[in-house]
SERO-4910 file (N, C-alpha, C, O; in steps of 0.05 Angstrom, whole numbers):
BEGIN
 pado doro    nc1    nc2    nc3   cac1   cac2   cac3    cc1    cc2    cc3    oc1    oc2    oc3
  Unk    A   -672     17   -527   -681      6   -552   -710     12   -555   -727     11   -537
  Unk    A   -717     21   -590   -752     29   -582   -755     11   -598   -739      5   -616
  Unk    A   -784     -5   -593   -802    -15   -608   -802     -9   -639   -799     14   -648
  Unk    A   -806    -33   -654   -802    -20   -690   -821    -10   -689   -836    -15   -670
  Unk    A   -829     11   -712   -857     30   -716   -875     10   -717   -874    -13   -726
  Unk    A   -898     25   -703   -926     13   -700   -937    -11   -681   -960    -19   -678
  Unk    A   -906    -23   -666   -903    -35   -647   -907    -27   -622   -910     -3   -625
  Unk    A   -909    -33   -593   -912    -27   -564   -927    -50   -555   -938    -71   -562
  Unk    A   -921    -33   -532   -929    -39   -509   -953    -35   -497   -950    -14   -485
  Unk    A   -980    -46   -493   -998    -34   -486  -1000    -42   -460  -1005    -65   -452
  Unk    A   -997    -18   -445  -1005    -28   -412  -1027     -3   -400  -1022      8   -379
  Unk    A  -1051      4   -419  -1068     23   -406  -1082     24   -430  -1071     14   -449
  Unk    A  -1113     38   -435  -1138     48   -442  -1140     64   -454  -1120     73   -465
  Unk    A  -1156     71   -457  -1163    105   -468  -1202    104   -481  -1209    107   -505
  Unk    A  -1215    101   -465  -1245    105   -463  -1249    135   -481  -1243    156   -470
  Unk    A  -1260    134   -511  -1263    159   -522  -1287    169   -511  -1293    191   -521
  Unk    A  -1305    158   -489  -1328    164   -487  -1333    184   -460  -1349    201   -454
  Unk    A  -1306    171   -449  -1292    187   -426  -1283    200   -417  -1283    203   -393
  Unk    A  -1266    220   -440  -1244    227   -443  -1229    243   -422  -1213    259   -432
  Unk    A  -1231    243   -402  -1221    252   -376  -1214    227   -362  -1199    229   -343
  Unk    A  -1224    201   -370  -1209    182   -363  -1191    168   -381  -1196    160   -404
  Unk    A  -1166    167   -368  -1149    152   -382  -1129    132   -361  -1110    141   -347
  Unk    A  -1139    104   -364  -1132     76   -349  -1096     81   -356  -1086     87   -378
  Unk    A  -1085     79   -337  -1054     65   -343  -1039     45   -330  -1056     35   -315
  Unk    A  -1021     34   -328  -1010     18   -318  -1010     17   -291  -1003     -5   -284
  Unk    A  -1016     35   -269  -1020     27   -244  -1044     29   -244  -1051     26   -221
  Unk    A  -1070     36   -265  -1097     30   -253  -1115     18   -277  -1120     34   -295
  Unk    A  -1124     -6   -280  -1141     -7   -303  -1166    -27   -290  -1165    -48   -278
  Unk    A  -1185    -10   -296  -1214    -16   -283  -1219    -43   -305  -1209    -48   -327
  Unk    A  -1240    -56   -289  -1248    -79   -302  -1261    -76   -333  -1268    -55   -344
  Unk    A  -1264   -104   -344  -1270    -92   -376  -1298    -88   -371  -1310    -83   -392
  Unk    A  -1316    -87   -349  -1340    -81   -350  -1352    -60   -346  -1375    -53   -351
  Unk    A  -1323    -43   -332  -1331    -21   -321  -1322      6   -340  -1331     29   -341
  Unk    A  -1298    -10   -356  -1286      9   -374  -1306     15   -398  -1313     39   -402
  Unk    A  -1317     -9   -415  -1329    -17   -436  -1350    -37   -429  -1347    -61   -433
  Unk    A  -1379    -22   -416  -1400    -36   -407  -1407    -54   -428  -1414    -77   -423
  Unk    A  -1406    -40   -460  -1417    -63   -480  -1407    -70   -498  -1416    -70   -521
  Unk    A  -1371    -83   -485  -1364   -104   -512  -1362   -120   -486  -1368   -118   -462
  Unk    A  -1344   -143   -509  -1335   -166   -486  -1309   -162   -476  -1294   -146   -488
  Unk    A  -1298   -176   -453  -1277   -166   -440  -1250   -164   -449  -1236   -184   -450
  Unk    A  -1244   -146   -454  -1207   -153   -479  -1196   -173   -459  -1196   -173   -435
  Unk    A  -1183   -194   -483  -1161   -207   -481  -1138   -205   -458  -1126   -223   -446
  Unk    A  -1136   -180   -457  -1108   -176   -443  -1115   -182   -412  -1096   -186   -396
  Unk    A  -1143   -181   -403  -1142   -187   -375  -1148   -211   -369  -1168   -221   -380
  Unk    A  -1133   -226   -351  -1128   -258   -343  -1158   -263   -327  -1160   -248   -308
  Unk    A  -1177   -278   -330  -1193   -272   -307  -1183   -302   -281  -1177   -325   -288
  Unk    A  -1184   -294   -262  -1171   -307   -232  -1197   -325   -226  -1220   -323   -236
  Unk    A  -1188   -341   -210  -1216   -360   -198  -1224   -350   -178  -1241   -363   -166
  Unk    A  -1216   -323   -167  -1229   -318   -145  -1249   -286   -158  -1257   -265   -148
  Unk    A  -1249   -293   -174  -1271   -277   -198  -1250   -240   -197  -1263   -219   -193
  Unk    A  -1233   -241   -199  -1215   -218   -204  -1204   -223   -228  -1203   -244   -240
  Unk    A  -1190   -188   -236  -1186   -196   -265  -1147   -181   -265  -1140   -163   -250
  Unk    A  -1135   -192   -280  -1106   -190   -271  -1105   -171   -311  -1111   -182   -333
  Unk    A  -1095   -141   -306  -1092   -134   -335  -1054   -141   -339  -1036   -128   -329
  Unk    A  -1052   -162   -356  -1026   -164   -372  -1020   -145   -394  -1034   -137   -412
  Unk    A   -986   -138   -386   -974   -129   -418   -976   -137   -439   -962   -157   -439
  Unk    A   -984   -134   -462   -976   -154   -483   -966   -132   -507   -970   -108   -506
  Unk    A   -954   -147   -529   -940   -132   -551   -967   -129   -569   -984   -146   -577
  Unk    A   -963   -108   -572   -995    -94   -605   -985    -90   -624   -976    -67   -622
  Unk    A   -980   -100   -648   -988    -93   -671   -999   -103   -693   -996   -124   -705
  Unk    A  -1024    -72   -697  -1051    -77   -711  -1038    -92   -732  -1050   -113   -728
  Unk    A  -1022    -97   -750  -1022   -110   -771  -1017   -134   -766  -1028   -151   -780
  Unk    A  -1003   -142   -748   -998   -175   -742  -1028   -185   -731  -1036   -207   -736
  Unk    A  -1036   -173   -722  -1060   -184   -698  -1056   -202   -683  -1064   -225   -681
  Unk    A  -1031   -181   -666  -1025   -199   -650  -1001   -223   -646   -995   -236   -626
  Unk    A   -991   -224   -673   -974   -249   -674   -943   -243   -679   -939   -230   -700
  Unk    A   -923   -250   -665   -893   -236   -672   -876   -261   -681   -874   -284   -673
  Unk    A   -865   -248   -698   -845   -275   -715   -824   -269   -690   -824   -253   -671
  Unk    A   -801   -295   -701   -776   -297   -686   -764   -279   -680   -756   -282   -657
  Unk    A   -758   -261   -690   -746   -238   -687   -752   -212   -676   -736   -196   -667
  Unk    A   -776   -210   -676   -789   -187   -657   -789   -209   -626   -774   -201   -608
  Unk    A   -800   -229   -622   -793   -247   -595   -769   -238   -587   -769   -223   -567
  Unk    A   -756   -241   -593   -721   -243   -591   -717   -201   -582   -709   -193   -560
  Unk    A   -723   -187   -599   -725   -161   -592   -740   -155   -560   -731   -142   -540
  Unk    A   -767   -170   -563   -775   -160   -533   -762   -172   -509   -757   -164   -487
  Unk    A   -759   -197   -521   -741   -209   -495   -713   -197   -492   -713   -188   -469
  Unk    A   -695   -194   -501   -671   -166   -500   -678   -142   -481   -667   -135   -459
  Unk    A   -697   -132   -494   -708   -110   -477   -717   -114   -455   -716    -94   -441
  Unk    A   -725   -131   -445   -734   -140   -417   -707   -151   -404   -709   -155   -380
  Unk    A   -696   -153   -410   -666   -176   -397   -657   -139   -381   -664   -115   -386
  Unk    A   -639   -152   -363   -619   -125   -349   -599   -120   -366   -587   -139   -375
  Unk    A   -591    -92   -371   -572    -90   -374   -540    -94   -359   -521   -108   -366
  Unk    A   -544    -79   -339   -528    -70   -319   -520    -93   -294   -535   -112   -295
  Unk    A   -508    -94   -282   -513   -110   -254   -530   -101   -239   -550   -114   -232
  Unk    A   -525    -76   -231   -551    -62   -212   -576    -73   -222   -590    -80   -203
  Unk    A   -586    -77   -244   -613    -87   -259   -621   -114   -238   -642   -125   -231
  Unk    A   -600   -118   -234   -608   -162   -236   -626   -145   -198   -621   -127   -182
  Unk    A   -645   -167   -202   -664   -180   -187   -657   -195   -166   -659   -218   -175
  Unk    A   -650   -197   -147   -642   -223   -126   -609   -225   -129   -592   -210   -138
  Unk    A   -608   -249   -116   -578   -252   -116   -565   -234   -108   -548   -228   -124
  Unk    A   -565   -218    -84   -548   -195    -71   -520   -202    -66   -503   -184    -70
  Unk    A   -513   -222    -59   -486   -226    -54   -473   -242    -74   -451   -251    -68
  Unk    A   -484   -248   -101   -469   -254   -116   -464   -225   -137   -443   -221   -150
  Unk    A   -484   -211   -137   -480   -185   -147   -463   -167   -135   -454   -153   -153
  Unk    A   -455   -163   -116   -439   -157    -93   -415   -161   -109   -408   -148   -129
  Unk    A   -399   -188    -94   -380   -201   -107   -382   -190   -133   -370   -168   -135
  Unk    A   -392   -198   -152   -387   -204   -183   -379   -166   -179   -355   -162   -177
  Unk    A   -387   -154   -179   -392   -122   -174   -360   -119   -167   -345   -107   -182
  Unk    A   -352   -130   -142   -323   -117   -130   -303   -134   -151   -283   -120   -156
  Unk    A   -303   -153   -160   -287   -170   -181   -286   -150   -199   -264   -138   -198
  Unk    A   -306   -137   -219   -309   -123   -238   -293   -100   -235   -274    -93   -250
  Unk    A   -302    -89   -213   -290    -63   -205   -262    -56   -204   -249    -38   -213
  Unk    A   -254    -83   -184   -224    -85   -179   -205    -78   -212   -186    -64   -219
  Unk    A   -223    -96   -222   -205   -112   -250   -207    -78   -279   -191    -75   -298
  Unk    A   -227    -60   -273   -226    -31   -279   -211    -25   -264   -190    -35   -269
  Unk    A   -211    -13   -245   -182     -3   -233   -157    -13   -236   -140      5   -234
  Unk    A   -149    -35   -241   -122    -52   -244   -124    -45   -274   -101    -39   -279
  Unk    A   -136    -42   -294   -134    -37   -324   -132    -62   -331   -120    -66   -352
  Unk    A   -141    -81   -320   -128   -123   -326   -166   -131   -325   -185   -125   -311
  Unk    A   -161   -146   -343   -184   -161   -350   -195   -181   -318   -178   -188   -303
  Unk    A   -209   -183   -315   -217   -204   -290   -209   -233   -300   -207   -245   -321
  Unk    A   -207   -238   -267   -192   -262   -274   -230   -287   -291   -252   -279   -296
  Unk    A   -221   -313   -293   -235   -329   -313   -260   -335   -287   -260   -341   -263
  Unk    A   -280   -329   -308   -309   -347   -283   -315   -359   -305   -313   -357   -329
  Unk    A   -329   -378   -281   -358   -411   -295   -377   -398   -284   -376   -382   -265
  Unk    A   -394   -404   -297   -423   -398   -292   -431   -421   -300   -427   -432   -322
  Unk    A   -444   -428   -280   -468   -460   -286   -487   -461   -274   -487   -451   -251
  Unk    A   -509   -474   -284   -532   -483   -284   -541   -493   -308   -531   -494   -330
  Unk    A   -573   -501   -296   -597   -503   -325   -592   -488   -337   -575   -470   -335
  Unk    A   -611   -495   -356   -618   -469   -378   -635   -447   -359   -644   -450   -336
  Unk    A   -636   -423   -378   -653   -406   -370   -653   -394   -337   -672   -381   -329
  Unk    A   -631   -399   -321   -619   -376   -303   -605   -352   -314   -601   -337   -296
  Unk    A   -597   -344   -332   -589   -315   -337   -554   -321   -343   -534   -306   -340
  Unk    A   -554   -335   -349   -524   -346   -347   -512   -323   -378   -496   -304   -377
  Unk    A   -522   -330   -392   -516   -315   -417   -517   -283   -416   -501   -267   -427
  Unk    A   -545   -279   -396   -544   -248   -390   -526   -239   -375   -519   -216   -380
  Unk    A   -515   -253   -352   -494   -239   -343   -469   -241   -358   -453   -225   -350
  Unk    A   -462   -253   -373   -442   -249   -387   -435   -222   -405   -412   -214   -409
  Unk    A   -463   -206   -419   -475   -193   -426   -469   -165   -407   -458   -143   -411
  Unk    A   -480   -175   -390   -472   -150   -369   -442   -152   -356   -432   -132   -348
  Unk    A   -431   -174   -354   -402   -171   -349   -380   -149   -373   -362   -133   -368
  Unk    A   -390   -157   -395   -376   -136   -416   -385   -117   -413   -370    -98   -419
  Unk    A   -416   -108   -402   -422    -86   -407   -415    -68   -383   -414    -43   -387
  Unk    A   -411    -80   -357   -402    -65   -343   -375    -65   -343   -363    -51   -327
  Unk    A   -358    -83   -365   -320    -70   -368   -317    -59   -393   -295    -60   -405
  Unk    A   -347    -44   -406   -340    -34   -428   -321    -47   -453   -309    -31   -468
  Unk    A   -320    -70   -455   -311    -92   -469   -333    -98   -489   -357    -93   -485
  Unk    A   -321   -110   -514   -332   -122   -532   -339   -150   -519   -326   -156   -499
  Unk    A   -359   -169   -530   -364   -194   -529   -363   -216   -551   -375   -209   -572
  Unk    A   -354   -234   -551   -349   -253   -576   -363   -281   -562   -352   -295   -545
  Unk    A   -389   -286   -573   -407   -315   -563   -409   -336   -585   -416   -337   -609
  Unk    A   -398   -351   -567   -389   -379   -585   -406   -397   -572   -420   -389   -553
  Unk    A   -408   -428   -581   -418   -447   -564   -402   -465   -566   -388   -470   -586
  Unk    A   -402   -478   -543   -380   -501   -544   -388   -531   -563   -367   -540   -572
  Unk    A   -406   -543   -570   -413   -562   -585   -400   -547   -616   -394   -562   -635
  Unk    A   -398   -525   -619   -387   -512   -649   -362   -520   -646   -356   -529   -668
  Unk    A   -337   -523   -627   -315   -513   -622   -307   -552   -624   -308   -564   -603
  Unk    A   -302   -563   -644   -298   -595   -661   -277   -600   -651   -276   -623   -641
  Unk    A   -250   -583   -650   -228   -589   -653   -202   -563   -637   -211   -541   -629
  Unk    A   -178   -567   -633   -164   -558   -613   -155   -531   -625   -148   -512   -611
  Unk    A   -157   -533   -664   -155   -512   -677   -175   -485   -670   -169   -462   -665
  Unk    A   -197   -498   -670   -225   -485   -676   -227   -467   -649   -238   -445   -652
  Unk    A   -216   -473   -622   -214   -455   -604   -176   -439   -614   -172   -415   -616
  Unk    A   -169   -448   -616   -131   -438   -618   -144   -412   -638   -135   -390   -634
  Unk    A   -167   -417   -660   -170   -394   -673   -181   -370   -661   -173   -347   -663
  Unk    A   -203   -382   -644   -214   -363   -634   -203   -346   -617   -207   -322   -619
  Unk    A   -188   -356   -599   -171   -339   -570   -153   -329   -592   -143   -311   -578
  Unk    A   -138   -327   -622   -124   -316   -628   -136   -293   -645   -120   -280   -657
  Unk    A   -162   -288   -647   -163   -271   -661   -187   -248   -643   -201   -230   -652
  Unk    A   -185   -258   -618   -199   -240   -590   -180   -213   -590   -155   -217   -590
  Unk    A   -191   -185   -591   -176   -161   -585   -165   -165   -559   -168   -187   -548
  Unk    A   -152   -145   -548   -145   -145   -520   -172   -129   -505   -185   -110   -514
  Unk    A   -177   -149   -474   -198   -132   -464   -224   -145   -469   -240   -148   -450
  Unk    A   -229   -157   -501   -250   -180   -496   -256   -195   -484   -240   -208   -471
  Unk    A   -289   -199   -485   -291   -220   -466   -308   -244   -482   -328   -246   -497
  Unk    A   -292   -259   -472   -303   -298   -485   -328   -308   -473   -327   -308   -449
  Unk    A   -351   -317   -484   -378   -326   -467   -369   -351   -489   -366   -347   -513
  Unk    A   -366   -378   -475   -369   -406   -490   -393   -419   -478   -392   -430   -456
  Unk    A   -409   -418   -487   -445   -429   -483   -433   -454   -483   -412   -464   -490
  Unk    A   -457   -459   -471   -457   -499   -469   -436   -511   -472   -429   -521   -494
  Unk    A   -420   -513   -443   -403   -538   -443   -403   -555   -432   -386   -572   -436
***
């Protein structure tokens, strides 16, 4: 997915004064050293142990800086894993979830039903995300507080293709 026009990512420099130097993401010199006479951009955190930490942040000149709901929602997407291989930690549940997946492609049969629980904000939703995306399946996301009545699910499981997969948020 790319950035809408005029949007990015800025993670590096570009000193016109320099022009043989150009800061990038594995190196960005301090704002004093880059730009002896402004003040220090924004983007670097300064530390209490007087070091300066340069952060990513999203640029665009017309917002200055500010992203409605929907660009949020875009960069956070983009940052999420796609894949299983993506995910971070959790080796042996990736593992598992990985040979379940696999099995259930080879058999041509959907995997059998998982829970996923926790808080909010463990990835619960993203792997679901990546569960379709690694059985090449469609996804249909519902939440359970929507689902009132015994109809309101009887509709839904009846009008799921074959091969879909069901994510019921919050139950």
């Amino acid at each position: 997915m790319t950035p809408p026009p005029g949007r990015g990512v800025e993670v590096g420099a570009y000193d016109e004064r320099r022009p043989d130097a150009t800061y990038g993401a594995d190196h960005r010199p301090e704002p004093d050293q880059a730009y002896p006479d402004r003040e220090p951009d924004p983007a670097y955190q300064h530390n209490d142990d007087g070091s300066y930490d340069a952060t990513a942040r999203v640029v665009d000149p017309t917002l200055d800086g500010r992203l409605d709901a929907d660009d949020e929602r875009r960069v956070e997407a983009a940052l999420r894993p796609k894949r299983l291989a993506e995910i971070a930690g959790q080796t042996r549940v990736r593992e598992q979830l990985g040979l379940v997946l696999e099995a259930a492609k080879r058999r041509g049969t959907p995997p059998d039903h998982m829970l996923l629980s926790g808080p909010p904000g463990l990835g619960k939703t993203t792997l679901a995300m990546i569960v379709a995306a690694e059985l090449e399946a469609p996804i249909r996301v519902t939440s359970g507080p929507a689902i009132q009545h015994a109809g309101d699910l009887a509709s839904i499981l009846s009008s799921l293709i074959e091969g879909e997969v069901l994510f019921l948020d919050e139950i």
